[in-house]
N, C-alpha and C positions, 0 to 999 in steps of 0.2 A: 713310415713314421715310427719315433722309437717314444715311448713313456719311461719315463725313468722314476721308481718309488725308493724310498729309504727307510728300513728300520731301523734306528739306533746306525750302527755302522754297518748293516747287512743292507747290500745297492740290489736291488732288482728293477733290469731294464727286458721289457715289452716291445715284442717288433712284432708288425703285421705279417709276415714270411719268414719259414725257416729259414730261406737263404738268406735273408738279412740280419738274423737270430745271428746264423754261423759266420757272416764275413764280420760283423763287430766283434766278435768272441775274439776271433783272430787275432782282428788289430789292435785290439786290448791287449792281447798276451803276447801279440810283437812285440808291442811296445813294452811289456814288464820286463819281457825278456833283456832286449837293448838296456835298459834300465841298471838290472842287476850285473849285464856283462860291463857297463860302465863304472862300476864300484868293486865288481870281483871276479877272478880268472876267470870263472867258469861259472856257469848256471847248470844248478838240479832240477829237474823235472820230473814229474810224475803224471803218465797219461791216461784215461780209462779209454776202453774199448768197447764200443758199441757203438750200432749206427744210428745213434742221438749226434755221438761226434761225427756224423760223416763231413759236412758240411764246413764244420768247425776246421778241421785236419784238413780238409783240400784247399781251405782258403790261406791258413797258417803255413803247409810249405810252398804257399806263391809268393807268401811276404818275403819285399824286400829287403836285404841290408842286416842279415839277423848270420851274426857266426855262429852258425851250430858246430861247427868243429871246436867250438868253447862251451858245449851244453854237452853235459851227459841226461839219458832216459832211463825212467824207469816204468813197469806197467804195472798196475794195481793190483788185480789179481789172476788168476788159471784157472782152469781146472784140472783137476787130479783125474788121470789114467785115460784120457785123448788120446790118442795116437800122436805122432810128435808132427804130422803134416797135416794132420785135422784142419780144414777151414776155420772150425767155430773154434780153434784153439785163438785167444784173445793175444797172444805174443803174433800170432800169424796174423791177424789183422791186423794191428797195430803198423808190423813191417810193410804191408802190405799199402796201410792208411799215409804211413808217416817214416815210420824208421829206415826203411831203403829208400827215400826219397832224398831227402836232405844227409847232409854229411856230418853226422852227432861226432862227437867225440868218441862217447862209448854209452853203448844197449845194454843195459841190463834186464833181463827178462826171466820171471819166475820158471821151474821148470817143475812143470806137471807129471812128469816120466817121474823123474828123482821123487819127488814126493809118494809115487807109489811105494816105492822102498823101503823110505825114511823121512818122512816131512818136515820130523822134527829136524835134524842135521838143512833140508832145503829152507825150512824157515831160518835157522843161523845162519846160514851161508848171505841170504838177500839180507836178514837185518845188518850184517855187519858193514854191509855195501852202504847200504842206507846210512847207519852210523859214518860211515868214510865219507859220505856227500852228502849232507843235513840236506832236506830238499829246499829248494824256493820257491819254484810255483807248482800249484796242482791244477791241474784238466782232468775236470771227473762229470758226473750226472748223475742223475738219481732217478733209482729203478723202480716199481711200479709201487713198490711193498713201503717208498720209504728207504732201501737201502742204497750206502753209498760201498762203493767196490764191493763186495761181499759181505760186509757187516748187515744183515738181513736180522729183523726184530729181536729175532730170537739169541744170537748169538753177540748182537753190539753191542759195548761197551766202549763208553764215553772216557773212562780210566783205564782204558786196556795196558797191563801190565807189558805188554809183546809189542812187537811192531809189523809182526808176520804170525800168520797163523792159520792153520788146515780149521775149515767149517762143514757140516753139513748145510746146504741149500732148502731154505724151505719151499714150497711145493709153487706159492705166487711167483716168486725168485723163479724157477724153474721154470713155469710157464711162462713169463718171459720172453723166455727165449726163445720159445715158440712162437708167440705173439711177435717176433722181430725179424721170424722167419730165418733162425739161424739154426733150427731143428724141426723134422717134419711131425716128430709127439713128441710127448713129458715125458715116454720109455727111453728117449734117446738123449734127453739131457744130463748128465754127470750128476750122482747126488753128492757131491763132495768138491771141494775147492778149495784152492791158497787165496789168502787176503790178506791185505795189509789192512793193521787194524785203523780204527777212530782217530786214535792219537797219532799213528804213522799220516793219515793224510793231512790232520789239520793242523801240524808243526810247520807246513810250507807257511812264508811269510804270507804271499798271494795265493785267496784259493779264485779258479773259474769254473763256471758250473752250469754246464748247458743241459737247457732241456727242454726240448720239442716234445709234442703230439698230445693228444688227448688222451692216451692212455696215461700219461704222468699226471692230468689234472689233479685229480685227488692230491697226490703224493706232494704234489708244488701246494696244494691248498695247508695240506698238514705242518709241510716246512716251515711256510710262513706263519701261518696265525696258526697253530696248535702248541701245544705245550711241548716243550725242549724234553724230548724223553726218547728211551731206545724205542720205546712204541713209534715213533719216526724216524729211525737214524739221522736222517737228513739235518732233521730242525736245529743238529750242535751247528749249522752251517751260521744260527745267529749269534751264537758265540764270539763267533772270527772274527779278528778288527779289518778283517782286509779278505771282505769273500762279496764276489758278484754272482746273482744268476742270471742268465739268460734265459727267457721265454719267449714261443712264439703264441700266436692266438688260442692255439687252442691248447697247448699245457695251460696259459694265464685263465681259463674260461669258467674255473669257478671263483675266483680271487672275487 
């Protein structure tokens, strides 16, 4: 059974199972997709990575009838000085989730290495990509703290002048990732990261935005009914004229 609420334009639909969370997420963004390759060459995308999407991604490349050889990708953020075949390196999952599955046109993926170097020159390099493919849809979630891609409390900005940009990771952020079981401690998580900022994700016409489990409850409670501030990142999602989230029971469970 799905619930469907409405704030203003911001849709939030409730499903009793994650996997019914993630095969509607899907068909939604099938169908945006189909949508915009019906109006223009090629569709922009922008994906996050983490296994909130898992569910979302496996069901999205069984869809039907969808030319990704007319869709270019892009992924939201990295981290800075991974090894470049890290697991928890978030381009490696992605390819892993999505981009070696289906046939994109073209992968664009932040690079973590380069950034050790020169971040600022890897931040140029990805905004200008951006700039050459304005995006259309975004596939993101929202992380324990509140943030969306790496825009974490401390560093988000709702005006952000950039559209790429090196962060330090605050410590929630960080653990995280450990809670997701993509690092066995917080010694092992990167304290540094590329993100695209506030304004880089929510220029896509379409935003999607899933988000399971009961560790996001809070963070889905602030989105919604808290005040619009970088103290949630999340919450500019009521901004957007055109942003869905997805919940299952137990992210919805303090609503």
């Amino acid at each position: 059974m799905t619930r469907t609420l409405t704030m203003q334009q911001f849709r939030i639909k409730i499903y009793d199972t994650r996997a019914e969370m993630g095969c509607d997420a899907a068909d939604d963004i099938a169908e945006a997709i189909r949508d915009v390759l019906a109006r223009k060459d090629v569709c922009n995308m922008i994906f996050a990575a983490a296994p909130s999407q898992n569910e979302m991604l496996a069901a999205l490349t069984a869809q039907p009838g969808i030319e990704w050889n007319r869709v270019n990708a892009f992924h939201m953020d990295e981290y800075i000085g991974l090894a470049p075949d890290a697991p928890q390196g978030f381009a490696n999952f992605l390819r892993d989730a999505i981009f070696d599955k289906v046939p994109f046109r073209s992968v664009n993926c932040l690079d973590g290495g380069a950034a050790t170097e020169d971040s600022a020159a890897e931040c140029a390099r990805y905004s200008a990509l951006l700039c050459r493919d304005p995006v259309d849809i975004t596939c993101m979630g929202i992380g324990e703290n509140g943030h969306i891609a790496f825009n974490d409390p401390p560093v988000a900005d709702f005006d952000d002048p950039e559209l790429v940009k090196p962060v330090a990771l605050d410590e929630v952020c960080r653990n995280q990732q450990v809670h997701d079981g993509c690092f066995a401690s917080l010694d092992d998580v990167p304290t540094h990261a590329l993100t695209l900022t506030v304004p880089a994700l929510m220029q896509a016409a379409q935003v999607f935005c899933v988000v399971p489990a009961t560790t996001k409850a809070r963070a889905v409670r602030d989105t919604m009914l808290g005040e619009i501030s970088t103290a949630c990142p999340a919450s500019v999602l009521r901004r957007h004229k055109a942003a869905t989230l997805y919940l299952d029971q137990d992210s919805a469970s303090l609503l």
